[in-house]
N, C-alpha and C positions, 0 to 999 in steps of 0.2 A: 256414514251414519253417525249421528250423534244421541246418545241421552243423556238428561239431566236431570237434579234432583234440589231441590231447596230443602234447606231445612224448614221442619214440620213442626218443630219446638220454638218458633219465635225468631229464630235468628235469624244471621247474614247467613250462614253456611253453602254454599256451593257445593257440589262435588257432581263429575260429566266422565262422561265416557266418550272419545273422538278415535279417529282413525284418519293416520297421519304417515305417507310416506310409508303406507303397508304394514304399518305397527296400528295394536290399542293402545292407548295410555286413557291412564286418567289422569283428571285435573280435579284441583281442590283449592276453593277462594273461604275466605275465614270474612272477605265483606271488608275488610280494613287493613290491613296489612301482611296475609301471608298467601302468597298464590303459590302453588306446588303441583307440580308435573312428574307424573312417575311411567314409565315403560313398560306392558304387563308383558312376562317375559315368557317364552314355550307359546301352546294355541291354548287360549282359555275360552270356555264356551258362554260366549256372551251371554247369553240367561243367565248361568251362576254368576258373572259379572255383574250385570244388572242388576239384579239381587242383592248380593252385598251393598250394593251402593244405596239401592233405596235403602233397604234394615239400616245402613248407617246417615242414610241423612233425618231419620224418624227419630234416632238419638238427643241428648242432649248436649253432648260431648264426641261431635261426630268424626275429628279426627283419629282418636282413639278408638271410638266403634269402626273405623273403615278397616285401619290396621287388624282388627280382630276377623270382624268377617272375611278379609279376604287370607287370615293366616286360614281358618276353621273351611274354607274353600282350597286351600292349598296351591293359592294362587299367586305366581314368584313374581313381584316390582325391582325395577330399578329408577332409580332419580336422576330424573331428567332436567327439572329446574326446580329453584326452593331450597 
């Protein structure tokens, strides 16, 4: 299963949710130079997943909105590439 989200504000922004080798991760493309891979760590329930992710690609500075929705979720990453 995969989702993804464009930014909603104009930009390049990317940000997905895959499942890889029995892990979440998300993935985060900035459109020009910064791709980022992170581990979602413990079981997180993909709906509040998905959620954060849309709420931060609606943003206009979505790496820092993802960072937020998913602390206010409670939801542990680790980095995987980036």
């Amino acid at each position: 299963m995969q989702t993804s989200f464009h930014a909603s504000t104009g930009g390049f922004d990317f940000v997905g949710m895959r499942h890889r080798h029995g892990d979440v991760e998300i993935v985060y493309d900035d459109g020009v130079a910064r791709r980022m891979v992170w581990r979602v760590l413990g079981k997180a329930n993909e709906g509040q997943l998905g959620e954060a992710l849309a709420r931060a690609a609606r943003q206009v500075k979505v790496l820092p909105a993802l960072y937020a929705e998913l602390r206010k979720r409670s939801i542990a990453i680790e980095t995987v590439a980036g």
